[in-house]
C-alpha positions in Angstrom: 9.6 21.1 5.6 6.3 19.8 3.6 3.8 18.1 4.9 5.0 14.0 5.6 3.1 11.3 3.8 1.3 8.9 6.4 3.2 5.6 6.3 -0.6 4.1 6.5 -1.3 6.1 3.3 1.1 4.6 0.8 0.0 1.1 -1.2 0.9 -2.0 0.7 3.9 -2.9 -1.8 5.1 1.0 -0.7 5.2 0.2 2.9 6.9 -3.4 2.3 9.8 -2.1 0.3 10.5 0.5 3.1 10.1 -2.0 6.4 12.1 -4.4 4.1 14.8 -1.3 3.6 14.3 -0.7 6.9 15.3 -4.1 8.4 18.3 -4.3 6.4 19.7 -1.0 8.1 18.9 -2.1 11.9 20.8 -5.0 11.4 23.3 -3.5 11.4 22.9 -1.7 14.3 22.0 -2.7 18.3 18.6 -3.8 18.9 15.7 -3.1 21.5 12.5 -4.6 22.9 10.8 -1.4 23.5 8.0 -0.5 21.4 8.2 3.1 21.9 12.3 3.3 20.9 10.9 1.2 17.5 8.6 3.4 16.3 10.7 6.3 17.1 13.6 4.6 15.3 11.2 3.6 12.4 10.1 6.8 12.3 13.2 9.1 12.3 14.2 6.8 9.2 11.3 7.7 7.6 11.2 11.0 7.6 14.3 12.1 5.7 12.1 10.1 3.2 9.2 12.8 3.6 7.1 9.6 5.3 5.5 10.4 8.9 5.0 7.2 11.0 3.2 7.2 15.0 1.3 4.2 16.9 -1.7 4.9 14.9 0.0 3.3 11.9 0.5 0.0 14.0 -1.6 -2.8 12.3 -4.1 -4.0 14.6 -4.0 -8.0 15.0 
């Protein structure tokens, strides 16, 4: 498999199309509160997409 694209990397509108994209499949499906199971969810989406996603890509408040 290439190399995965750092979710972090792509432009801001990029990364709001997919977490938009993103929210519209999980709704569909059951829901957690753990932050770990997210990101790994969010993640496994991603990468079909040839997008990598980890922690590190968390924006910091």
């Amino acid at each position: 498999m290439p190399d995965l694209t750092p979710f972090s990397a792509l432009p801001p509108d990029r990364q709001l199309v997919l977490r938009e994209a993103y929210a519209r499949e999980m709704a569909k499906r059951e829901t957690t509160c753990s932050m770990d199971e997210k990101i790994a969810r969010f993640a496994a989406w991603l990468e079909p997409q040839g997008i990598s996603f980890g922690a590190d890509d968390l924006r910091r408040r």
